[in-house]
C-alpha positions in Angstrom: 92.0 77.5 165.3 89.5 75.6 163.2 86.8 77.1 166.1 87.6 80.2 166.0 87.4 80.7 162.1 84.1 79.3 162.3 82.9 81.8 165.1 84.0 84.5 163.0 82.3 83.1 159.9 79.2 83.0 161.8 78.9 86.4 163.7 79.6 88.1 160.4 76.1 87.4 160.0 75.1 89.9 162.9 77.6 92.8 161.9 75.9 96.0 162.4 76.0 96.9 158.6 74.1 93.6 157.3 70.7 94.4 156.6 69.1 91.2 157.7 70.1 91.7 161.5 67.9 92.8 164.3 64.8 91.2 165.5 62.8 92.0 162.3 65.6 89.6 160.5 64.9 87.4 163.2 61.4 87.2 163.1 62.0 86.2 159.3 61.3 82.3 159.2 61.9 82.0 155.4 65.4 81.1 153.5 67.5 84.1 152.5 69.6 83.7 149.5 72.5 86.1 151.5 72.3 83.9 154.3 72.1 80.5 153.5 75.3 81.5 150.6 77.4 82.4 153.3 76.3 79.3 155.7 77.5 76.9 152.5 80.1 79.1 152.6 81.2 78.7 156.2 80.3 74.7 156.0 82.3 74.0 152.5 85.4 75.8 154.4 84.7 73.0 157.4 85.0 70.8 154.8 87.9 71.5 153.0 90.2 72.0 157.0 88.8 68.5 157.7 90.9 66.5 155.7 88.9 63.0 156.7 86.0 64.4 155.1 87.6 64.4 151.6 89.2 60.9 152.6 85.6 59.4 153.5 84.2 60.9 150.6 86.8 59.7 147.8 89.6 57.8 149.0 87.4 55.2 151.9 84.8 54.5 148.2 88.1 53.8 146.0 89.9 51.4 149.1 86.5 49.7 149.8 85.5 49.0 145.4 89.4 47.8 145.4 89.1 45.3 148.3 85.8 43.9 147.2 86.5 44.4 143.8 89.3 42.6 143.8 89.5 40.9 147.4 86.1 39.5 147.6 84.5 36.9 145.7 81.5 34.4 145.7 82.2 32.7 142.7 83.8 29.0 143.4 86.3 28.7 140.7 89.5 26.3 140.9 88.3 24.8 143.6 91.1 22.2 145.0 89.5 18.4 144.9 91.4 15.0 145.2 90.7 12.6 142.6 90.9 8.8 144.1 91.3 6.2 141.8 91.1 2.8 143.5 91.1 1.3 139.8 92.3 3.1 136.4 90.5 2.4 133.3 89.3 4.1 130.3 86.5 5.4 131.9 87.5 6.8 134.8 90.6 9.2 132.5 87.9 9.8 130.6 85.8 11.3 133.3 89.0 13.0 134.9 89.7 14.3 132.2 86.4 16.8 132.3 87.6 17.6 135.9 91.1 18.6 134.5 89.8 20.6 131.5 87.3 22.9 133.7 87.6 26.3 135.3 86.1 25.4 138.5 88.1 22.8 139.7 91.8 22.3 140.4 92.2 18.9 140.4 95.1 16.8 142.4 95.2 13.3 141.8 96.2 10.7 144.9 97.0 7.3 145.9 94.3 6.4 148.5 91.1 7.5 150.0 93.3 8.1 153.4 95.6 10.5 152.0 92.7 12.1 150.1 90.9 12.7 153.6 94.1 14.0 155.4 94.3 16.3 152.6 91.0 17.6 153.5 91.6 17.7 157.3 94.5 20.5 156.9 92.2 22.2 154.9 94.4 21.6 151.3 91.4 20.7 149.3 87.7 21.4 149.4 86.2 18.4 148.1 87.3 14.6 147.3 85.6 12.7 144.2 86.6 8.5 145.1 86.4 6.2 141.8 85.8 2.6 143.3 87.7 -0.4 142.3 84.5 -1.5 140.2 83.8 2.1 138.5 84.5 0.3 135.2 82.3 -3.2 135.7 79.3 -1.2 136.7 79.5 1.2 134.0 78.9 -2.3 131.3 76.3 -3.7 133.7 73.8 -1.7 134.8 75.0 2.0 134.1 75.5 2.8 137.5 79.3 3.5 138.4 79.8 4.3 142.0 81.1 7.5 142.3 81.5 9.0 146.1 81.9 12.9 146.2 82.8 14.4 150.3 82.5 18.3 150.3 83.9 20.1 153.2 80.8 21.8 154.6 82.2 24.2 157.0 81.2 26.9 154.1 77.7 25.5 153.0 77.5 28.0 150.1 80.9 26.8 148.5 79.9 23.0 149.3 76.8 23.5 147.4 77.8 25.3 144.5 80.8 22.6 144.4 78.2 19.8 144.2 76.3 21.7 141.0 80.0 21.8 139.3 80.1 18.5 140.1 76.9 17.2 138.6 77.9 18.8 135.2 81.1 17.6 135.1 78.9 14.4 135.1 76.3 15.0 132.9 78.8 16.2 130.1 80.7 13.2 130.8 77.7 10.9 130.1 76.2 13.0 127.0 80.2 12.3 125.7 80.1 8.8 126.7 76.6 7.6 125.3 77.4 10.4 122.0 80.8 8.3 121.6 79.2 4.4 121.4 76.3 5.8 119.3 73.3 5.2 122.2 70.9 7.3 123.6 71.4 8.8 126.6 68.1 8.5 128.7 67.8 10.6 131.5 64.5 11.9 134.0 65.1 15.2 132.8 67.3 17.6 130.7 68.4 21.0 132.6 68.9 23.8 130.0 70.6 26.9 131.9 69.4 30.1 131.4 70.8 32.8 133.2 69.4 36.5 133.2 70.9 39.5 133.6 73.9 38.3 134.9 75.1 35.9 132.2 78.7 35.6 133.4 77.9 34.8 137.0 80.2 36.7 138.5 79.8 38.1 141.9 81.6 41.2 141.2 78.8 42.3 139.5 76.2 41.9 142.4 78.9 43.0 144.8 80.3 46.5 143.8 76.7 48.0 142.9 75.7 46.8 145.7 78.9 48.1 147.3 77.7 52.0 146.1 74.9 52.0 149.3 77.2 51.4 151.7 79.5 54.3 150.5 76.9 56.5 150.4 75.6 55.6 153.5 79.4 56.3 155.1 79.4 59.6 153.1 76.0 60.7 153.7 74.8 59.6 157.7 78.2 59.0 159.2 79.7 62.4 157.9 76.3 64.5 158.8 75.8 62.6 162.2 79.1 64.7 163.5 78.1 67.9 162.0 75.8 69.5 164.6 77.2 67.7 167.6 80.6 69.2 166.2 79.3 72.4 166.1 78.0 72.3 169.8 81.2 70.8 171.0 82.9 73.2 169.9 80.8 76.2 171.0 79.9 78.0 167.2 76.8 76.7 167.6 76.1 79.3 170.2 77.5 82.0 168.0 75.2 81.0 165.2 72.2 81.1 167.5 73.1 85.1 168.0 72.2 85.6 164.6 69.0 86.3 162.4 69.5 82.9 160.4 66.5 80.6 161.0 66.4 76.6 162.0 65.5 76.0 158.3 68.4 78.1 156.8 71.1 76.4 159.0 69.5 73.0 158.0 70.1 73.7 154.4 73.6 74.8 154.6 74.5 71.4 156.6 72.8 69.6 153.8 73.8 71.2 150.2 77.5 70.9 151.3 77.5 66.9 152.0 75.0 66.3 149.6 77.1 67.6 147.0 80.1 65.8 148.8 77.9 62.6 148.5 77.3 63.1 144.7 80.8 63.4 143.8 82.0 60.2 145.8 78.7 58.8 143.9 80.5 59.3 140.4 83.8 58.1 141.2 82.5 55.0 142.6 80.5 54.2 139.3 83.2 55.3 137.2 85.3 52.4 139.0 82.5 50.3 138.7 82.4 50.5 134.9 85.3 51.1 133.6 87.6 49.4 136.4 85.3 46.4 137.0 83.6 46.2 133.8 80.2 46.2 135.7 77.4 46.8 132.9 74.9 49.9 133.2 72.4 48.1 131.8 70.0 51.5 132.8 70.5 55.5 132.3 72.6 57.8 133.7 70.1 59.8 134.7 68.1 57.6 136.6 70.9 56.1 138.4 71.5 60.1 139.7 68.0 60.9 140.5 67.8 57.6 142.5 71.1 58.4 144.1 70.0 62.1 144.8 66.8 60.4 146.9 69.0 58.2 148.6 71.3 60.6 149.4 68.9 62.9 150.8 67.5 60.3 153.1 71.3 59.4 154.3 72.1 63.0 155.1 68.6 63.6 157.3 69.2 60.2 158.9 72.5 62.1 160.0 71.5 64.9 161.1 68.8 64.1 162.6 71.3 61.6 164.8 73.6 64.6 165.6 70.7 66.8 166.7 69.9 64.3 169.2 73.0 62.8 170.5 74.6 66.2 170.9 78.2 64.3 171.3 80.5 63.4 168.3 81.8 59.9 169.8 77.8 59.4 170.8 76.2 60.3 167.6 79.4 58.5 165.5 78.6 55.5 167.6 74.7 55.4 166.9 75.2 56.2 163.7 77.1 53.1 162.4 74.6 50.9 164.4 71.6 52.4 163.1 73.2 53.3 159.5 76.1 51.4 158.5 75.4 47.9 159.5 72.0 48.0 158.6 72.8 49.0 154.9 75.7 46.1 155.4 73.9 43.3 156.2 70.2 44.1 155.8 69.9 45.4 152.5 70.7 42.6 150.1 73.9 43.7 149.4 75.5 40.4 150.4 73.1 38.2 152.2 69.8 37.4 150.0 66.8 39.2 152.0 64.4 36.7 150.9 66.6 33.7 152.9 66.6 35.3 155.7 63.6 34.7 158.8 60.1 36.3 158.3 60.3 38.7 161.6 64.0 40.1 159.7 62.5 40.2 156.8 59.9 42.6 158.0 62.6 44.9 160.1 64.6 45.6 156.2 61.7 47.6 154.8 63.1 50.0 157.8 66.3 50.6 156.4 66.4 52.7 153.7 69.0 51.1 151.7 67.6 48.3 150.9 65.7 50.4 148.5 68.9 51.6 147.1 70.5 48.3 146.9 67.3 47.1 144.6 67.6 50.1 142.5 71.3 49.6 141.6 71.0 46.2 140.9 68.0 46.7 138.4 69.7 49.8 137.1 73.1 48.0 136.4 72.6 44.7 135.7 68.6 44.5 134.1 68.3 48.3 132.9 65.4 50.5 133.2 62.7 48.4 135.1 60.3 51.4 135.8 58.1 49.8 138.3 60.8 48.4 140.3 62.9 52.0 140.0 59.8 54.2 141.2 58.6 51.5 143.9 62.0 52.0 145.6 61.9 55.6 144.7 58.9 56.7 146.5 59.9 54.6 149.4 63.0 56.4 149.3 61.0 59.9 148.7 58.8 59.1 151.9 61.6 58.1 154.7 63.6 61.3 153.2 60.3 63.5 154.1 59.7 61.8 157.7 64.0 62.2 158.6 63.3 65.9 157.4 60.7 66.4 159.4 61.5 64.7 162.3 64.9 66.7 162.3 63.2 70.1 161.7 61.2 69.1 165.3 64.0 68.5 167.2 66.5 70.7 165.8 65.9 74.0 168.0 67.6 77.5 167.3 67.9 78.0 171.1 70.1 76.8 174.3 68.2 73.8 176.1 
């Protein structure tokens, strides 16, 4: 049914009484308002029958900010750790006591270094901090109280940021001790935390910016890479070919549709992001659309330019989450840091596009209007949209091959 509506929707183009048909129409190589209205026209109505369309383009950004929103989270905060106390004293409740009274830990106090381990072997706590029998009687002699901390290491990010929590614990409890018998505390150094642009340290506000790319990349390249292969499949394309319209014109209808699709999944997701998540805008509003308009320009070209080659839905759906998705996934900074990773990958990110974005949103939301950084990744952006473009106007042939 859907097929047939678009066959008619297309040959009304080449009804005897439209002025543009004919091989003078033809000839024309230019855009024609008539046209290209009626092509939007025809595409929007695709849009609206396909009802997973509308689902990638508002529900899939609303599931996804929810999940990682909510569901996903680098921060280590009550972070289970057994507390083994070979010998209590003054000291050692003392230092317990900072474990007990911070956010990051959830402390669980046992009987022996054995239980403590077999704790950690069924994976019920994440770390083990062992007072010895002699915590106490080093603490009066030399200052140097032995204190053993095991971290489970299977996650290497957790075990690290767990040792940092642990060294403050430490620290404070020192600054307290020495501030408490009227000594000075003498130590190599003294670490004053600053932290910029992020002050809270929360990962929710790295992650759901971040998180914007990857929708847009879904909305814009996975959407567009079915379009033409659809239209082939399903045998309109040959009824548009009939008519006077031009490569260019058919081009354009594709891309205002989606790119308007993309722009309005754009503003719910930041519209969850600030007033669901409390994520800061630190930049304009304006900014944040222009960059999103480049980015979703590129997304949409990348698209179509897939479906113009693969000529198959499953194909071009296939190649496009390779080439599109899990590039913007994993290459773009979104969750793994770009500069930890090797050289040679390092080098193959300034391919994909949305690294650029990723940068952008993260100035834009968390440090504001950076201008250098927001027109670097602009014009990066502005020069991969042109070569998709043109590459896809090559390729893209108003003919049967």
């Amino acid at each position: 049914m859907n097929g047939s509506l678009e066959k008619q929707d297309a040959a009304s183009f080449a009804r005897p009484g439209n002025p543009e048909t004919g091989h003078a129409g033809a000839a024309r190589r230019g855009i024609n308002r008539t046209r290209l209205k009626g092509l939007v026209r025809k595409e929007s109505l695709q849009i609206i029958r396909d009802p997973s369309s509308i689902g990638i383009a508002f529900v899939l950004p609303v599931v996804l900010l929810l999940i990682f929103g909510y569901g996903v989270s680098l921060d280590a905060r009550h972070v289970p750790v057994a507390l083994v106390v070979d010998k209590p004293s003054q000291e050692v409740s003392d230092f317990i006591s900072g474990f007990a009274h911070s956010e990051y830990f959830s402390p669980q106090v046992m009987n022996s270094i054995q239980e403590a381990e077999n704790a950690m072997m069924h994976r019920l706590v994440d770390g083990i901090i062992w007072f010895r029998s002699d915590f106490g009687r080093q603490m009066f002699l030399n200052g140097n109280a032995p204190v053993e901390v095991i971290l489970n290491g299977i996650d290497a990010n957790k075990a690290r940021i767990t040792s940092g929590y642990v060294m403050g614990v430490w620290v404070k409890w020192l600054e307290r001790y020495a501030a408490e018998r009227g000594v000075n505390l003498r130590m190599p150094a003294q670490i004053k935390h600053r932290v910029w642009f992020n002050p809270a340290v929360r990962s929710r506000d790295f992650l759901v910016p971040g998180l914007i790319a990857v929708i847009m990349t879904l909305i814009g390249a996975m959407l567009t890479a079915l379009v033409i292969a659809r239209e082939w499949e399903r045998g309109t394309m040959e009824a548009l070919i009939v008519t006077p319209v031009s490569k260019m014109e058919i081009l354009a209808g594709k891309v205002i549709p989606y790119f308007l699709l993309g722009m309005g999944g754009m503003v719910v997701s930041v519209a969850m992001a600030i007033w669901i998540f409390d994520v800061p805008l630190r930049g304009s509003f304006l900014a944040l659309s222009a960059g999103s308009a480049l980015f979703m320009l590129t997304a949409i070209f990348m698209g179509l330019l897939i479906s113009t080659a693969a000529g198959s839905q499953f194909v071009a759906g296939q190649i496009a989450i390779v080439i599109t998705f899990l590039p913007a996934f994993i290459l773009s900074g979104f969750v793994f840091d770009i500069t930890s990773m090797p050289v040679p990958i390092q080098w193959i990110t300034h391919l994909v596009p949305a690294r650029y974005f990723v940068s952008m949103l993260h100035t834009l939301f968390l440090a504001g209007d950076i201008w250098p950084i927001f027109l670097t990744n602009c014009l990066w952006l502005l020069g991969m949209g042109l070569v998709f473009m043109m590459i896809t106007r090559r390729k893209f042939h108003k003919r049967l091959e």
